[in-house]
LOMI-610378 format. One line per field, with one value per residue (C-alpha): y negated, z negated, x; chain; residue number from 1. Coordinates in nm, 2 decimals, m for minus. Last residue first. Layout:
LOMI-610378
north	(Y ...)
up	(Z ...)
east	(X ...)
kette	(A ...)
nr	(NUM ...)
***
This chain:
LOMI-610378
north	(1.19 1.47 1.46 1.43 1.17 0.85 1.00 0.98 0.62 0.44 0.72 0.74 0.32 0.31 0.59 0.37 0.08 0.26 0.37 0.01 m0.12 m0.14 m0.23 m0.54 m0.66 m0.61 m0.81 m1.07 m1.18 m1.16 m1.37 m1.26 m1.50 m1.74 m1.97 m2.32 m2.38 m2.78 m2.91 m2.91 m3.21 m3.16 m2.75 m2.60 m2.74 m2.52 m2.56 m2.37 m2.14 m1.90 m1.59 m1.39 m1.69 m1.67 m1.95 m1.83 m1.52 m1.68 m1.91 m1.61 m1.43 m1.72 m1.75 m1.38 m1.34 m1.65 m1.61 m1.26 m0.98 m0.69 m0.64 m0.70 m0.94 m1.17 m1.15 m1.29 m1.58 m1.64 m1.73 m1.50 m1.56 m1.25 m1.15 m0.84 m0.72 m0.44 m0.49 m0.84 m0.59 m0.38 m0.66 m0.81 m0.49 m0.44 m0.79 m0.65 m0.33 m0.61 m0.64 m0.99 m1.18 m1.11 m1.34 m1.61)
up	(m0.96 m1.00 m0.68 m0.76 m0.45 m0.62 m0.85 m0.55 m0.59 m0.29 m0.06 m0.13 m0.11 0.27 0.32 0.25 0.44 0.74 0.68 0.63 0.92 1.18 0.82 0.78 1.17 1.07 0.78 0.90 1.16 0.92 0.73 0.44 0.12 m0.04 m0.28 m0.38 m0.64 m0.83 m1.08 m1.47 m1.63 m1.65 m1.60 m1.26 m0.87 m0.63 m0.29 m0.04 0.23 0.53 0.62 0.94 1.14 1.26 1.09 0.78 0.80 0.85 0.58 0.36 0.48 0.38 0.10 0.01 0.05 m0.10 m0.37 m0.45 m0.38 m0.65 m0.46 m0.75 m0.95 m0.61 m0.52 m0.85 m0.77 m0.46 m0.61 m0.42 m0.38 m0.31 m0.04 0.05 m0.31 m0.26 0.11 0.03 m0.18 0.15 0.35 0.10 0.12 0.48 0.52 0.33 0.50 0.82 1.06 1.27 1.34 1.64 1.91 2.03)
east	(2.17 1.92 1.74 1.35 1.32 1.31 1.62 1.82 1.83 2.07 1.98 1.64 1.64 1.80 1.51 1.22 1.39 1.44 1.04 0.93 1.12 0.77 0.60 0.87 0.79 0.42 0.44 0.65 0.42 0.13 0.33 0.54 0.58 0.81 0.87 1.07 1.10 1.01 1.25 1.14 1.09 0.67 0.63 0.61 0.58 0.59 0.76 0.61 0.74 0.61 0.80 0.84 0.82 1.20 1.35 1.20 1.34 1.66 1.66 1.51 1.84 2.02 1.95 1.98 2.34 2.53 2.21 2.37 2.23 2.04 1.77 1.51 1.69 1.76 1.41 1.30 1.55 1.42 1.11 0.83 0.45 0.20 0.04 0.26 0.34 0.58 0.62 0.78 1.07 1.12 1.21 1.47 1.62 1.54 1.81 2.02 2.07 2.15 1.89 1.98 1.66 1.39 1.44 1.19)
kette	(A A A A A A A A A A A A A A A A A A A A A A A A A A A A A A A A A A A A A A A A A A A A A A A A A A A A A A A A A A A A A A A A A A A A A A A A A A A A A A A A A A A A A A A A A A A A A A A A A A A A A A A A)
nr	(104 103 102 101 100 99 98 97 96 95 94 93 92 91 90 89 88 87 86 85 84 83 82 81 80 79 78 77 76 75 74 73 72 71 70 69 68 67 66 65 64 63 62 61 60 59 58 57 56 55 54 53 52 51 50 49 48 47 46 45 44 43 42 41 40 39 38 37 36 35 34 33 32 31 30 29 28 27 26 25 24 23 22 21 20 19 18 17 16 15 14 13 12 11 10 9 8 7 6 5 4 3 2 1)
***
């Protein structure tokens, strides 16, 4: 199978799995963090998905409320996202210069 399209906002959403590997995503915590809009990231994660390089799970939260669904790297996933980590490392230094001691 073929590797997914890498748009920047694709590494964004990349580089925030890297963060916390192992850990268990909403997509709307995603969307704070990167800043896109759910037009944008859904289908990304869709995409992702499609390709192995995340695994889902719906969770299910208080009584009443709907279940989320969440989402996490695989092992697949996180080496495709360490092979992008350093594209995505300097996609964010040029975003934030203030990562790199620049004064904006």
């Amino acid at each position: 199978m073929k590797l997914p399209r890498i748009s920047p906002q694709t590494l964004q959403v990349l580089g925030s799995f890297l963060e916390r590997p192992t850990k268990w995503r909403y997509g709307y915590e995603l969307s704070l963090e990167t800043g896109l809009k759910s037009g944008t990231l859904y289908p990304i994660l869709m995409r992702l998905t499609k390709y192995s390089m995340l695994e889902t799970q719906w969770v299910t939260t208080q009584l009443g409320t709907p279940p989320r669904h969440t989402y996490r790297l695989t092992l697949k996933g996180l080496e495709f996202a360490k092979s992008k980590s350093a594209v995505v490392r300097t996609r964010r230094l040029r975003r934030n210069p203030t990562l790199t001691g620049e004064l904006a």
